[in-house]
N, CA, C and O atoms as a GROMACS GRO file, in nm:
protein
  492
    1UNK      N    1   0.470  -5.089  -0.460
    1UNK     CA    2   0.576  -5.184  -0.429
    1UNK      C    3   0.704  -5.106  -0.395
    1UNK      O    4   0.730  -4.993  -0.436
    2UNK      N    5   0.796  -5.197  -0.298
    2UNK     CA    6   0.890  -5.062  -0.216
    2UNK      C    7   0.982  -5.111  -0.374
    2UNK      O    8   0.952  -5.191  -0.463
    3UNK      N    9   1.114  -5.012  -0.353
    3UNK     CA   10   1.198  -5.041  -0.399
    3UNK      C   11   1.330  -5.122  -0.373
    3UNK      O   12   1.381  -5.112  -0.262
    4UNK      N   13   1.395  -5.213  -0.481
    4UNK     CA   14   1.479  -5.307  -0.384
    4UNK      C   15   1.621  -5.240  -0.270
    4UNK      O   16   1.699  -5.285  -0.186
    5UNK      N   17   1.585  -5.085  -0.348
    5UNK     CA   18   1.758  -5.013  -0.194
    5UNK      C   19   1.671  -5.012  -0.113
    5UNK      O   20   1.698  -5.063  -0.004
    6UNK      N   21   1.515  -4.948  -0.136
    6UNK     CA   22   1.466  -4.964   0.016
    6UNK      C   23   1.427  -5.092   0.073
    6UNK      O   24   1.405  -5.087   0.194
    7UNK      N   25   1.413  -5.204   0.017
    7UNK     CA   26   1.430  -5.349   0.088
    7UNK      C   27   1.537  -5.356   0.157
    7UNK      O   28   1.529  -5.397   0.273
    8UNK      N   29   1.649  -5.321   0.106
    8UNK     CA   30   1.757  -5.375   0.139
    8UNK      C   31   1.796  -5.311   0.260
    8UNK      O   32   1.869  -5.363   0.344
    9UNK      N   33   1.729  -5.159   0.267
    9UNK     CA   34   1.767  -5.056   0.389
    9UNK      C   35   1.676  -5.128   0.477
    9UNK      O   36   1.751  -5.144   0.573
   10UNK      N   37   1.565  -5.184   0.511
   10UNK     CA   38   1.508  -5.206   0.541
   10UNK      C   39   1.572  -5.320   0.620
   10UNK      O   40   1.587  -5.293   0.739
   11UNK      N   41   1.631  -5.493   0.566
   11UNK     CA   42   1.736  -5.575   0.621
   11UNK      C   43   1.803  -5.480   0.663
   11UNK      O   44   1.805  -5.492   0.786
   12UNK      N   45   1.889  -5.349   0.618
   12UNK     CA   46   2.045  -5.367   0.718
   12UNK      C   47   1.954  -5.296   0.841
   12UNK      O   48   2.005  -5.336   0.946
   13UNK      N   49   1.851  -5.216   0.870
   13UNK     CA   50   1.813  -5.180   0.994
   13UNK      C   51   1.720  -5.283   1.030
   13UNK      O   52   1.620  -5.222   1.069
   14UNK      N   53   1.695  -5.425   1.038
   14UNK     CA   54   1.674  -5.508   1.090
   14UNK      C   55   1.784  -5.563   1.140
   14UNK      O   56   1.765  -5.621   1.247
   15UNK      N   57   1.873  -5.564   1.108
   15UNK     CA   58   1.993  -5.621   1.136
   15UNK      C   59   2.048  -5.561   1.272
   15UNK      O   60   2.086  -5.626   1.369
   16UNK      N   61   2.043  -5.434   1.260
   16UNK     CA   62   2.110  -5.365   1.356
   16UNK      C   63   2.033  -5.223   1.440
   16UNK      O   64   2.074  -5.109   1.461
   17UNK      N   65   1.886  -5.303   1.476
   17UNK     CA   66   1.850  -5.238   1.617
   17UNK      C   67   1.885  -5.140   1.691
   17UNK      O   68   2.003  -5.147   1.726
   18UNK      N   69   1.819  -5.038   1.734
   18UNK     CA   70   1.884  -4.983   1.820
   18UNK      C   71   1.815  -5.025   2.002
   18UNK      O   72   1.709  -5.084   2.018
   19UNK      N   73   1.880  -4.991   2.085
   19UNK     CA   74   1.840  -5.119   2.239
   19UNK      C   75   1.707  -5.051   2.244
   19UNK      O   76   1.634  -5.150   2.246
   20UNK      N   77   1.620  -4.939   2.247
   20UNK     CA   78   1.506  -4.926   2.226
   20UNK      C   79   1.446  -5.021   2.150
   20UNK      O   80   1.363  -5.094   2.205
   21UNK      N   81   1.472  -5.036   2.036
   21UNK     CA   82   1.398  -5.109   1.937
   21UNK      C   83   1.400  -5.265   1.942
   21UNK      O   84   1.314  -5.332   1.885
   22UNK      N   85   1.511  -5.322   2.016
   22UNK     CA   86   1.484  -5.440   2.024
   22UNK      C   87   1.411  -5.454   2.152
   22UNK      O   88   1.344  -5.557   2.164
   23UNK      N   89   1.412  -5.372   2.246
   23UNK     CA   90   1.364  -5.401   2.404
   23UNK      C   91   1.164  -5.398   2.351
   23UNK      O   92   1.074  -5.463   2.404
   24UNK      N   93   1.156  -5.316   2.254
   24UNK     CA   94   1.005  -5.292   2.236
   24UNK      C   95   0.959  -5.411   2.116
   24UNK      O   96   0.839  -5.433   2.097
   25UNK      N   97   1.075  -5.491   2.029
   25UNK     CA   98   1.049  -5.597   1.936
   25UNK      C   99   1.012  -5.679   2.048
   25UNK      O  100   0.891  -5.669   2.068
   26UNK      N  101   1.069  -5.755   2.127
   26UNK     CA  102   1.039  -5.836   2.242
   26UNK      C  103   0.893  -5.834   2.273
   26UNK      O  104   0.810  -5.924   2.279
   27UNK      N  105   0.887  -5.737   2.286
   27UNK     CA  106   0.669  -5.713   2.343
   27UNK      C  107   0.572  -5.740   2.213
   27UNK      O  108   0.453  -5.769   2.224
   28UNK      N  109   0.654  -5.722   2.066
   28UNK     CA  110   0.532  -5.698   1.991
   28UNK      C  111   0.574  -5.825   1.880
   28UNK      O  112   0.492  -5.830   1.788
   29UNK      N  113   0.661  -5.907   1.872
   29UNK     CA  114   0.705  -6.015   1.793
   29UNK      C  115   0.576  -6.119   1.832
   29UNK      O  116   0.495  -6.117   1.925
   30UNK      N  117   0.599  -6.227   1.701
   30UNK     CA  118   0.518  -6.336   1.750
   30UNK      C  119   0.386  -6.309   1.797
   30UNK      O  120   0.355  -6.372   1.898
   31UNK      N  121   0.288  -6.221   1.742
   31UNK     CA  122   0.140  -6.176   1.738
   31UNK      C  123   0.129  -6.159   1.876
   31UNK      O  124   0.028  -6.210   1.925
   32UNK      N  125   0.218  -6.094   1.967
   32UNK     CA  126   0.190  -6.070   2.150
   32UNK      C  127   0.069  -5.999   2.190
   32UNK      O  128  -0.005  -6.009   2.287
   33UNK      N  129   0.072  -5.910   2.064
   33UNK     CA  130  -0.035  -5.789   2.062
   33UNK      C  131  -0.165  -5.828   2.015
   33UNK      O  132  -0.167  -5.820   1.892
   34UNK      N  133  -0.280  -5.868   2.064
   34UNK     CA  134  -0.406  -5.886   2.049
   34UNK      C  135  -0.403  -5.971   1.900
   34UNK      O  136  -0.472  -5.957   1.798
   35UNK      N  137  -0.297  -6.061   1.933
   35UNK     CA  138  -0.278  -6.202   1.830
   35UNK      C  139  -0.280  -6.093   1.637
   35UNK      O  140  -0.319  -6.136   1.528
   36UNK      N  141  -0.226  -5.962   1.668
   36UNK     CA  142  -0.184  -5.914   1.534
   36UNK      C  143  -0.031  -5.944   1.515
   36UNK      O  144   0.039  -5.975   1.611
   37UNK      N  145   0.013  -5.935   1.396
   37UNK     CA  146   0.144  -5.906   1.320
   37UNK      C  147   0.165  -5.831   1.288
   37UNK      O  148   0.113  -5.765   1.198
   38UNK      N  149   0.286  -5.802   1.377
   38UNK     CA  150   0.348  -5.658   1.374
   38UNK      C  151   0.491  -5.687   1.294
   38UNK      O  152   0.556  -5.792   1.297
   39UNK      N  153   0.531  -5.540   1.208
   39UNK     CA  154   0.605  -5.600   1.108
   39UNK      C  155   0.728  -5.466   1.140
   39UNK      O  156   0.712  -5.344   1.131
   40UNK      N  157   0.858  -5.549   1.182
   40UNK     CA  158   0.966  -5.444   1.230
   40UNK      C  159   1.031  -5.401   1.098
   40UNK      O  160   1.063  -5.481   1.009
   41UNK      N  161   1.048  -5.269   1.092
   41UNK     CA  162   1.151  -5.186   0.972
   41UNK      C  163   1.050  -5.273   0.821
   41UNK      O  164   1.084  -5.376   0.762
   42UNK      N  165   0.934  -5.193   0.796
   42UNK     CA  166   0.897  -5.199   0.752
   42UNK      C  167   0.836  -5.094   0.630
   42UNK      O  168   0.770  -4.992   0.647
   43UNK      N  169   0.888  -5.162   0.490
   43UNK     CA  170   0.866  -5.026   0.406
   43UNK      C  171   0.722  -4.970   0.400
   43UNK      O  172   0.645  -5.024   0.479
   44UNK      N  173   0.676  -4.880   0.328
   44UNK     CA  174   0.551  -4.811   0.287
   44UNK      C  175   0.523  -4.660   0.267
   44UNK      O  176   0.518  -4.569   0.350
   45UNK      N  177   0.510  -4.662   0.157
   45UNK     CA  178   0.459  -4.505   0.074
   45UNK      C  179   0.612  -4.489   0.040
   45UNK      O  180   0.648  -4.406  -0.045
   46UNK      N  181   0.687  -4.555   0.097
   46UNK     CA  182   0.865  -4.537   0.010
   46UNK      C  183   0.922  -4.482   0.154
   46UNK      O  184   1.033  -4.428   0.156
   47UNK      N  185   0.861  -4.495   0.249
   47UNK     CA  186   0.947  -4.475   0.416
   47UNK      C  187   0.944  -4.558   0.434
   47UNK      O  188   0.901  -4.639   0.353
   48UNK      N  189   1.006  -4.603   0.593
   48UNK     CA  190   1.055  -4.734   0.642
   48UNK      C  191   1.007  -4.702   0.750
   48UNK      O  192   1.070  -4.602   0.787
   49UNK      N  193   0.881  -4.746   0.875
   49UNK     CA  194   0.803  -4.773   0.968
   49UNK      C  195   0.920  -4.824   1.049
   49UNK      O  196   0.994  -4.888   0.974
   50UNK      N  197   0.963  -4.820   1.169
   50UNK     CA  198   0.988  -4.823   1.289
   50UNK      C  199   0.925  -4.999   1.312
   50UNK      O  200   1.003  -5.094   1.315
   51UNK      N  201   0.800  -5.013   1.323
   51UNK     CA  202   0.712  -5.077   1.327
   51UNK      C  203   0.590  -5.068   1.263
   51UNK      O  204   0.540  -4.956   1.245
   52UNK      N  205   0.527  -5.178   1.222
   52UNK     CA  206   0.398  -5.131   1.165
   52UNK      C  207   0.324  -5.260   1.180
   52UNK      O  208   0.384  -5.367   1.168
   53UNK      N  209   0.185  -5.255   1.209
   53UNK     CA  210   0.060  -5.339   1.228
   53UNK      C  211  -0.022  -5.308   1.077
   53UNK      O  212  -0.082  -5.202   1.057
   54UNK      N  213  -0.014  -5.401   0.991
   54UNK     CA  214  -0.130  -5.363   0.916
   54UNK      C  215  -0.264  -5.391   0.916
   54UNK      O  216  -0.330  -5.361   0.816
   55UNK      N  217  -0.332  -5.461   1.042
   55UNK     CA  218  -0.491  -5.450   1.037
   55UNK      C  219  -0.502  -5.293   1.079
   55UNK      O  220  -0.550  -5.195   1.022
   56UNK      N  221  -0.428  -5.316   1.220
   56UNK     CA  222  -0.471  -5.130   1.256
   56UNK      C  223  -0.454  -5.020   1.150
   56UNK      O  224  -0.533  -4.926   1.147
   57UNK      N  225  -0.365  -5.029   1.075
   57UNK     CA  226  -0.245  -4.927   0.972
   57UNK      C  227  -0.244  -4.819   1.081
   57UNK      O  228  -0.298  -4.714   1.112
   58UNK      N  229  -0.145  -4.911   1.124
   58UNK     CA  230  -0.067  -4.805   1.261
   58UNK      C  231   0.099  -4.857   1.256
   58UNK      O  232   0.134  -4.973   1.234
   59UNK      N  233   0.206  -4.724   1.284
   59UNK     CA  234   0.300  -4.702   1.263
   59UNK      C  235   0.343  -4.666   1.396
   59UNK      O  236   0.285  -4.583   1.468
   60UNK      N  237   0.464  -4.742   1.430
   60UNK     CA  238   0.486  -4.713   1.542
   60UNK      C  239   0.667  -4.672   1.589
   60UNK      O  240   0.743  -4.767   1.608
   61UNK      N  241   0.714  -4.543   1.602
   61UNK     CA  242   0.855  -4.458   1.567
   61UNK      C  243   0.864  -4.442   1.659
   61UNK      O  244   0.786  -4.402   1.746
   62UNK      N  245   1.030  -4.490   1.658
   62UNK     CA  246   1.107  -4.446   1.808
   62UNK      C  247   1.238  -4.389   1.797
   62UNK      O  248   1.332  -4.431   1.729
   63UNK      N  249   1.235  -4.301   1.863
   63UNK     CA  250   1.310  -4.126   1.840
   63UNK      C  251   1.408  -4.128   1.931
   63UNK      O  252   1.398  -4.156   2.050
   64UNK      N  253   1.512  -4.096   1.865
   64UNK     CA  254   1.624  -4.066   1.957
   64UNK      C  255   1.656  -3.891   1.924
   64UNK      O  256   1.588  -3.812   1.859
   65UNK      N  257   1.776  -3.874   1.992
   65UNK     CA  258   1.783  -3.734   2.019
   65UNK      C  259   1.793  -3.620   1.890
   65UNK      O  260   1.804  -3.498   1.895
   66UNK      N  261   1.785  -3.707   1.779
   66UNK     CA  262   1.828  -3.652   1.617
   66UNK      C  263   1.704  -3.570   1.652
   66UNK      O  264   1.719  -3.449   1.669
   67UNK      N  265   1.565  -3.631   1.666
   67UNK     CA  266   1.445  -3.603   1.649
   67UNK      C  267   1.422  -3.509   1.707
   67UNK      O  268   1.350  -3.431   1.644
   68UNK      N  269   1.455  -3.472   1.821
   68UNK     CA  270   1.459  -3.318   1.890
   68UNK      C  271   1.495  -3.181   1.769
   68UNK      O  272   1.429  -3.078   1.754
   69UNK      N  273   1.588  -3.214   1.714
   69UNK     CA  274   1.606  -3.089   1.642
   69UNK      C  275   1.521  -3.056   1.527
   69UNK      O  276   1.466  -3.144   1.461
   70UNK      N  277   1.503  -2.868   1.490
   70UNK     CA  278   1.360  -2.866   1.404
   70UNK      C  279   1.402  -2.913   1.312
   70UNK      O  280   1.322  -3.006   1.306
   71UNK      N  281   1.474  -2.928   1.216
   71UNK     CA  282   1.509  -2.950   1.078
   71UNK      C  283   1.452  -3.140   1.046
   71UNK      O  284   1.414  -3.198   0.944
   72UNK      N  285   1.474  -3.193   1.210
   72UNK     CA  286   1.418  -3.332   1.193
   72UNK      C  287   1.299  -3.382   1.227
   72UNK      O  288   1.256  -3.491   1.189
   73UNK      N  289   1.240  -3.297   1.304
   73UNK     CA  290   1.122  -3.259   1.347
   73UNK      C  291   1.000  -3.239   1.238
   73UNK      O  292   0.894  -3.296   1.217
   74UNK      N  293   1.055  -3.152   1.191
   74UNK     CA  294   0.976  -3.087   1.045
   74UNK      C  295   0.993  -3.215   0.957
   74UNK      O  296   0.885  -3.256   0.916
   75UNK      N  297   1.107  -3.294   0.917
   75UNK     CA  298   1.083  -3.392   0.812
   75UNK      C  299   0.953  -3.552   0.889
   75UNK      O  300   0.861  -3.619   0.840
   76UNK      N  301   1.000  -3.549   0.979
   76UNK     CA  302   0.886  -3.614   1.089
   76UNK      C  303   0.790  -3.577   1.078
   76UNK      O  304   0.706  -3.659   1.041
   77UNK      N  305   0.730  -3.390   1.108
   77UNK     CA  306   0.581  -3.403   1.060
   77UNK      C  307   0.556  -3.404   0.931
   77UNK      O  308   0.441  -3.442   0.909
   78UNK      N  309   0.622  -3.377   0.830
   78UNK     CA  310   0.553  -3.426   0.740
   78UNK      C  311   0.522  -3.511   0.656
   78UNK      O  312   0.445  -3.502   0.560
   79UNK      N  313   0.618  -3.641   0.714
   79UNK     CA  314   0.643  -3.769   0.714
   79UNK      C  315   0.491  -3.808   0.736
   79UNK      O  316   0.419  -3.847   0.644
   80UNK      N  317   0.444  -3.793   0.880
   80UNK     CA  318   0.335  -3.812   0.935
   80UNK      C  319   0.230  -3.758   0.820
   80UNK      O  320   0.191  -3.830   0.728
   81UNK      N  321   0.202  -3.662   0.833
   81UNK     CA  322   0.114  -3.606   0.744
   81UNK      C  323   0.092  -3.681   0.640
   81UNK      O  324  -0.016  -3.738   0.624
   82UNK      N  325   0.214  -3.695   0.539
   82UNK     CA  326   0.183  -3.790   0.416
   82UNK      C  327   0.116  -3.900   0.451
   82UNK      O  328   0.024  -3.938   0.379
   83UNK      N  329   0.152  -3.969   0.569
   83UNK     CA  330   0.139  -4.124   0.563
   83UNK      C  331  -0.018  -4.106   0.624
   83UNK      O  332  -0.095  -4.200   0.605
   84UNK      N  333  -0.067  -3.985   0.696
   84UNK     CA  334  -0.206  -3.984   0.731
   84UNK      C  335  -0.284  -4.013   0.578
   84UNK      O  336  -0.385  -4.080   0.562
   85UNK      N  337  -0.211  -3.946   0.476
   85UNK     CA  338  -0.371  -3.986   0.350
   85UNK      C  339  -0.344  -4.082   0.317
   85UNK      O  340  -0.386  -4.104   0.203
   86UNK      N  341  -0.286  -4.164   0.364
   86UNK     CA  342  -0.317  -4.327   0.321
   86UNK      C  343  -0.361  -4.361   0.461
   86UNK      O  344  -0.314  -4.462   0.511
   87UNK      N  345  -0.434  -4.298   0.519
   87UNK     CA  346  -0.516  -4.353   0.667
   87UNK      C  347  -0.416  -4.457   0.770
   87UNK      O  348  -0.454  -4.551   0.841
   88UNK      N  349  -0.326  -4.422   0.758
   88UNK     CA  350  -0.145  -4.477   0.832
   88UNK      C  351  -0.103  -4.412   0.940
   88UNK      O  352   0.005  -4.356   0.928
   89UNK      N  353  -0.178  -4.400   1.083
   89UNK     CA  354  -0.181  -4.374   1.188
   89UNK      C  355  -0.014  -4.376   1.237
   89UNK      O  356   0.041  -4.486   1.228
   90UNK      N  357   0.054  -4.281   1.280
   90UNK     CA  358   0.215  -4.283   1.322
   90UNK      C  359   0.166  -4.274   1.511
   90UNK      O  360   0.074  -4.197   1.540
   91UNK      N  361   0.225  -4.345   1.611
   91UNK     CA  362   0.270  -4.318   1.695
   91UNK      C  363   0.425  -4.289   1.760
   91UNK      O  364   0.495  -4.390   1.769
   92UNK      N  365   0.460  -4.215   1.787
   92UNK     CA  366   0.605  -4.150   1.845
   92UNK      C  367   0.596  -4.190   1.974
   92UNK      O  368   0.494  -4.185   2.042
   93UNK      N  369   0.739  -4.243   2.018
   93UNK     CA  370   0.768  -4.254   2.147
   93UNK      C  371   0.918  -4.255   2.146
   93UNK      O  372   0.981  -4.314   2.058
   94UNK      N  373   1.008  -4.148   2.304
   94UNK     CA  374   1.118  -4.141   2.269
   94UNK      C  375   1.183  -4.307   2.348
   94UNK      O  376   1.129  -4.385   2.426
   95UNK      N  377   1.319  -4.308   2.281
   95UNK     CA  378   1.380  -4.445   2.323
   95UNK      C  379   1.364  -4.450   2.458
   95UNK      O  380   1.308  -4.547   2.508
   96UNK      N  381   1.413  -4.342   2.538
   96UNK     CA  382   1.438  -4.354   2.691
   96UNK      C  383   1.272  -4.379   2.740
   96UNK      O  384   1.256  -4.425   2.853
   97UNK      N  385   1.167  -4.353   2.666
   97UNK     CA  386   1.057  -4.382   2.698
   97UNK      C  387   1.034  -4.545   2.745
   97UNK      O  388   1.002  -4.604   2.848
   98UNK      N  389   1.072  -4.578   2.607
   98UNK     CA  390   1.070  -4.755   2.606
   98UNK      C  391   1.166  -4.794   2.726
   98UNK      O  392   1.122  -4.862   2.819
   99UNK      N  393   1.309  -4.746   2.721
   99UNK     CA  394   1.347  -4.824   2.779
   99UNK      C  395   1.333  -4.799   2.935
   99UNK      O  396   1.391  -4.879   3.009
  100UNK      N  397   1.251  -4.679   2.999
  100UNK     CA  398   1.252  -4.650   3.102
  100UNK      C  399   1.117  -4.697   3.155
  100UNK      O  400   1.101  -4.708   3.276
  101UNK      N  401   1.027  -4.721   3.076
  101UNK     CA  402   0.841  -4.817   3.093
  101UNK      C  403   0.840  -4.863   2.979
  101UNK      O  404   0.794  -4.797   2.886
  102UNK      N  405   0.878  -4.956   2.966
  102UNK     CA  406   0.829  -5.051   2.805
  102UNK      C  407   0.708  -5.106   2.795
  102UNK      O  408   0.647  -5.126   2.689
  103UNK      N  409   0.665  -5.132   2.921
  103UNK     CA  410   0.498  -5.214   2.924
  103UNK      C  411   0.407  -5.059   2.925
  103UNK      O  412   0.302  -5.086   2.867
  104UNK      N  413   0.406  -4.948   2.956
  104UNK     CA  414   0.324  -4.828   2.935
  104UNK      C  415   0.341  -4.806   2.808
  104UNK      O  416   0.232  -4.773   2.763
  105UNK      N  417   0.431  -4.807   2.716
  105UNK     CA  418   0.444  -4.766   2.627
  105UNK      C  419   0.390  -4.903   2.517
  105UNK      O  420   0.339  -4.879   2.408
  106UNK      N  421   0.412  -5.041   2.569
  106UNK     CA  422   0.277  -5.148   2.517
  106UNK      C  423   0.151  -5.114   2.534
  106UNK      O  424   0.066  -5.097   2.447
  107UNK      N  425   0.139  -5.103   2.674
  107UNK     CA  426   0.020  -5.057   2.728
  107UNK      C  427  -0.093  -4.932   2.614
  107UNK      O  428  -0.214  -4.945   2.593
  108UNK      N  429  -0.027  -4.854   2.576
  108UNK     CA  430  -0.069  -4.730   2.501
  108UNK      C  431  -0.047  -4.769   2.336
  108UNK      O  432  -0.111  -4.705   2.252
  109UNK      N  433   0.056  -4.888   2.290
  109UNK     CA  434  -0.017  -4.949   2.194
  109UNK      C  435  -0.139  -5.001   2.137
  109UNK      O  436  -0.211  -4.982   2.039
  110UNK      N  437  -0.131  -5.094   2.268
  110UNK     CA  438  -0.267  -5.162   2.254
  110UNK      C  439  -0.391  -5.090   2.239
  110UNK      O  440  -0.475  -5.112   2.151
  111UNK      N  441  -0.400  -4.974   2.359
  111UNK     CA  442  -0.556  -4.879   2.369
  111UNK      C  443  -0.554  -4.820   2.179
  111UNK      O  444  -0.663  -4.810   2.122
  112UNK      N  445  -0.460  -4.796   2.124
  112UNK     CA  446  -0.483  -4.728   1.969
  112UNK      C  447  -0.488  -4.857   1.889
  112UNK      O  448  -0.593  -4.882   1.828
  113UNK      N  449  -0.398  -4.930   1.883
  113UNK     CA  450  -0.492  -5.087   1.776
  113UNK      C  451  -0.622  -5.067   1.813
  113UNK      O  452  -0.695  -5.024   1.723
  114UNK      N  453  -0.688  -5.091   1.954
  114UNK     CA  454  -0.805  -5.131   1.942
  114UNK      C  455  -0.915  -5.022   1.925
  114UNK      O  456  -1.037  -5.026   1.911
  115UNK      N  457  -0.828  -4.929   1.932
  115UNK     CA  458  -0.875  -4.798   1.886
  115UNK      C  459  -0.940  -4.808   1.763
  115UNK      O  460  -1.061  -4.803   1.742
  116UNK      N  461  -0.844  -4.824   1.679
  116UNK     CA  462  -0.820  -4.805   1.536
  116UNK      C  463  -0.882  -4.945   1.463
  116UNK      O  464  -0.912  -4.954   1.344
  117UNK      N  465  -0.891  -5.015   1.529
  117UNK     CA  466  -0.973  -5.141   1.456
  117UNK      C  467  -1.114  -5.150   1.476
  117UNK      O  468  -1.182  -5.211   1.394
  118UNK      N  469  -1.168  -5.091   1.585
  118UNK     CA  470  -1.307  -5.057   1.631
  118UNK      C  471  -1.356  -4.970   1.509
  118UNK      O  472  -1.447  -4.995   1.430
  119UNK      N  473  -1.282  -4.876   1.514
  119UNK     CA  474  -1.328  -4.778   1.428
  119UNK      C  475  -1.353  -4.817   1.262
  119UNK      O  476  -1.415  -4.751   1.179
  120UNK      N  477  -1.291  -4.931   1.247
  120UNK     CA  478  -1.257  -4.990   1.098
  120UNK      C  479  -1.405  -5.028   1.087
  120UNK      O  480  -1.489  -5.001   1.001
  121UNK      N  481  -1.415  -5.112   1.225
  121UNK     CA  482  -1.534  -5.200   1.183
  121UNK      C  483  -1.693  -5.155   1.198
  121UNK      O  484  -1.793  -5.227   1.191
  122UNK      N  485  -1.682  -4.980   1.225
  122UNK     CA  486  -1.786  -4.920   1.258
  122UNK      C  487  -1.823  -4.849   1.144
  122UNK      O  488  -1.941  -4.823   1.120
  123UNK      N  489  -1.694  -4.804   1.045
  123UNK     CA  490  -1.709  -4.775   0.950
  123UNK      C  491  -1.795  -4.855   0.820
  123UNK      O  492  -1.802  -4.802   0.709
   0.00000   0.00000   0.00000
């Protein structure tokens, strides 16, 4: 269970979007995505997901220029890493990504949900 500062961090960056993040909420609100719920600024393992789908347990982070540098880089991979042993798939994409192809960068959502849910059910 998260904790209530990280609930609460969680509201104030719902609150206040960055134009990446709302241009890519638009595509994935309201089950758009292969009728899943996708859940914006969302806690888990005690981080806060960008986005997150929990049938897939896929995580979905969008990077602005902080993320370029190693010192943030390094807390990123091993952000990732952790959240891999709880089988918590991270995808990265930078903002100018979204906001320069937002449907490729849906587009390449979708192929890993269905990625990642195939695989659930093969298991």
């Amino acid at each position: 269970m998260a904790s209530s500062e990280l609930i609460e961090r969680c509201r104030e960056l719902r609150k206040n979007p960055t134009k990446a993040e709302a241009l890519l909420w638009e595509h994935l609100h309201k089950k758009q995505i292969k009728n899943l719920k996708i859940r914006r600024q969302h806690p888990i393992c005690g981080f806060i997901l960008d986005f997150y789908c929990v049938e897939a347990r896929l995580g979905i982070e969008l990077d602005g220029s902080v993320h370029s540098k190693q010192e943030q880089s390094d807390y990123d991979d091993a952000r990732t890493l952790e959240l891999s042993d709880y089988d918590v798939k991270i995808l990265r994409f930078w903002n100018s990504e979204v906001i320069m192809n937002v449907e490729k960068v849906v587009d390449r959502i979708c192929v890993e949900i269905d990625s990642r849910i195939m695989s659930f059910k093969t298991n």
